[in-house]
C-alpha positions, -999 to +999 in steps of 0.1 A: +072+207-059+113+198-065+115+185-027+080+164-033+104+151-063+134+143-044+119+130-014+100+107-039+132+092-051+145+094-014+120+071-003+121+050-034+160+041-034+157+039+007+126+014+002+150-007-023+178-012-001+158-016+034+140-045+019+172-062+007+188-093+023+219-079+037+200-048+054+181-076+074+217-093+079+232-062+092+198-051+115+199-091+133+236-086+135+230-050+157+204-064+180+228-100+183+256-073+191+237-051+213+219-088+233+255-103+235+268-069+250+242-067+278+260-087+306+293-066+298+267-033+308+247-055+333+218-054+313+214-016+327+186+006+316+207+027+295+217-008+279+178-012+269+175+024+259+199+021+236+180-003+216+142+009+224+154+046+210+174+032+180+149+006+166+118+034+175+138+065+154+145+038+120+111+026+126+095+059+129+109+075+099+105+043+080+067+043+080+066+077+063+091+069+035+075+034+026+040+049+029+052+079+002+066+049-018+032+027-014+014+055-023+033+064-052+030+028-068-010+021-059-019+055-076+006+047-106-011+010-109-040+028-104-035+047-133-023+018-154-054-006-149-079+029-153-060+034-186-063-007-196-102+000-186-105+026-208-087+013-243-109-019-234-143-029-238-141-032-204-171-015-184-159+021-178-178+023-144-151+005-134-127+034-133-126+054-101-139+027-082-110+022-055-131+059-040-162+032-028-162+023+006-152-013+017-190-032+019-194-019-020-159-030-031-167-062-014-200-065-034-184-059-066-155-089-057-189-109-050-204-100-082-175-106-098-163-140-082-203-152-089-201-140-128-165-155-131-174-183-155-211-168-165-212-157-202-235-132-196-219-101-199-246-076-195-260-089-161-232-085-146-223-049-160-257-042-145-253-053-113-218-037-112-230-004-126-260-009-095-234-012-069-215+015-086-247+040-094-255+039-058-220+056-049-228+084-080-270+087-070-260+096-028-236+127-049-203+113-042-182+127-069-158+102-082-124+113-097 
């Protein structure tokens, strides 16, 4: 559980500095460097493998560290809106609800969008608790 931890922050602190400004200033000035030298190596194939193998490795291992870091920070959101939900008198159907597939979230943003300026309330915490009872009725376990 300690190396979950400290890969955590790895990713976190790496994810800060990779999206700064002078991290993108250093990365243009490698490729400028590496273009400018290709006529000095005769734009050999070693020349291009340089690059192709350095930009594949950052960008390989990149993916997994932002991922751990985007996943970190939706389920901590996630967390904070469920808690908002629940000290609210917001519907409490609502928690849980990132679990639904993608045609039910996009019924609930219809219902939603539709009921935006309606002052009734309790239709649409009917028709959201429809959309959502389906999900609960076919014995999908919500978390």
């Amino acid at each position: 559980m300690q190396k979950t931890n400290e890969f955590s922050k790895f990713a976190t602190a790496v994810a800060e500095y990779s999206g700064r400004p002078a991290i993108f200033v250093l990365a243009l000035t490698v490729v400028v460097v590496w273009g400018l030298t290709g006529p000095l190596f005769g734009f050999s194939e070693t020349w291009q493998l340089v690059i192709n193998t350095g930009t594949t490795i950052v960008t390989f291992l990149m993916v997994f560290v932002l991922q751990n870091t985007q996943n970190r920070d939706g389920k901590a959101l996630q967390a904070k809106l469920d808690e908002l939900i629940l000290t609210s008198s917001a519907e409490n159907k609502y928690v849980g609800i990132e679990e639904l597939d993608e045609k039910e979230l996009k019924r609930i943003k219809e219902i939603l969008k539709q009921h935006a300026h309606d002052e009734d309330v309790h239709a649409l915490h009917e028709k959201v608790s429809q959309v959502v009872g389906r999900r609960s009725k076919a014995g999908i376990k919500r978390e």
